[in-house]
N, C-alpha and C positions, 0 to 999 in steps of 0.2 A: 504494500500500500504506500508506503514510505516514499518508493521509487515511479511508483503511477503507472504500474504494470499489473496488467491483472494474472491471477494466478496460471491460468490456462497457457498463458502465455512464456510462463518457466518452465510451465512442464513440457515446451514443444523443443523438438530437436536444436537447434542453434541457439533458444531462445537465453542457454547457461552464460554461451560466451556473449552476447549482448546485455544481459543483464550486468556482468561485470564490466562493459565496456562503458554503462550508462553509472553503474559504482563510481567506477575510476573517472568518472566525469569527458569520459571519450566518445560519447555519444548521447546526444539528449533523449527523453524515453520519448516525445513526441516521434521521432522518426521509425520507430517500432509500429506506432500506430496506422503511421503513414503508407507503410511499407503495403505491399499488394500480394494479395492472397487468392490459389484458384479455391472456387468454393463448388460446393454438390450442387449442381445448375438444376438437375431434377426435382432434388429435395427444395430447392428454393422455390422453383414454380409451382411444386404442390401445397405447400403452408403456403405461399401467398395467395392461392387463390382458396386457401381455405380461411383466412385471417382478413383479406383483403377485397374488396369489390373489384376493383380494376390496378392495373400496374401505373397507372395515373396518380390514385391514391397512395398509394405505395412508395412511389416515386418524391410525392410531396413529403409522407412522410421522416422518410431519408434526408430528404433535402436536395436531391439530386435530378439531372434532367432526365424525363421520359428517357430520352433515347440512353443516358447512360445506364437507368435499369435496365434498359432490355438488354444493354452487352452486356451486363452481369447475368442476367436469366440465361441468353443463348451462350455463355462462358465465352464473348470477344475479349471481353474488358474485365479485367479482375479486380475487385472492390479492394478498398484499405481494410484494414484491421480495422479501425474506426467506424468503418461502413458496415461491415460486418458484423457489429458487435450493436450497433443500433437494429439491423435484420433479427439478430437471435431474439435484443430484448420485445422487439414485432411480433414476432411469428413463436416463442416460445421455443425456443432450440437451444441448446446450450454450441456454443463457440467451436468447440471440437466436433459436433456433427455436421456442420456444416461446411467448415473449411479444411480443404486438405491439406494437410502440413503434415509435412516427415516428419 
């Protein structure tokens, strides 16, 4: 919490050696946030259209344009961790179902 990383996000592969990069003050934890992530394009489109009326709404949601949800739906455009983590608290998912991270 300390650091402004959420948990899920230590326990993911690289996430050790960034976490002490953001320690050592060599990397701010914003850019973790920032970072882009591929996510379950399938699993996205089915909670949204079970959570959401149209990917319009959806979209406002987020905060983001129409056309960039749908490159996250059809997996063009890979969202931030940031964007991500606004879907899960959306749609009811937790962070690691949705996005594929080694």
């Amino acid at each position: 919490d300390k650091l402004g990383v959420a948990k899920e996000d230590i326990m993911e592969s690289d996430a050790k050696h960034r976490t002490m990069q953001i320690y050592k003050g060599h990397l701010p934890s914003d850019d973790i946030l920032r970072e882009r992530v591929e996510i379950d394009t399938n699993l996205l489109k089915v909670k949204r259209q079970q959570y959401f009326v149209s990917a319009l709404a959806f979209a406002k949601y987020l905060g983001v344009s129409v056309a960039a949800y749908y490159g996250y739906e059809k997996g063009k455009v890979k969202p931030t961790r940031l964007v991500i983590r606004k879907m899960c608290n959306a749609l009811d998912l937790q962070f690691v179902r949705l996005a594929k991270t080694v």
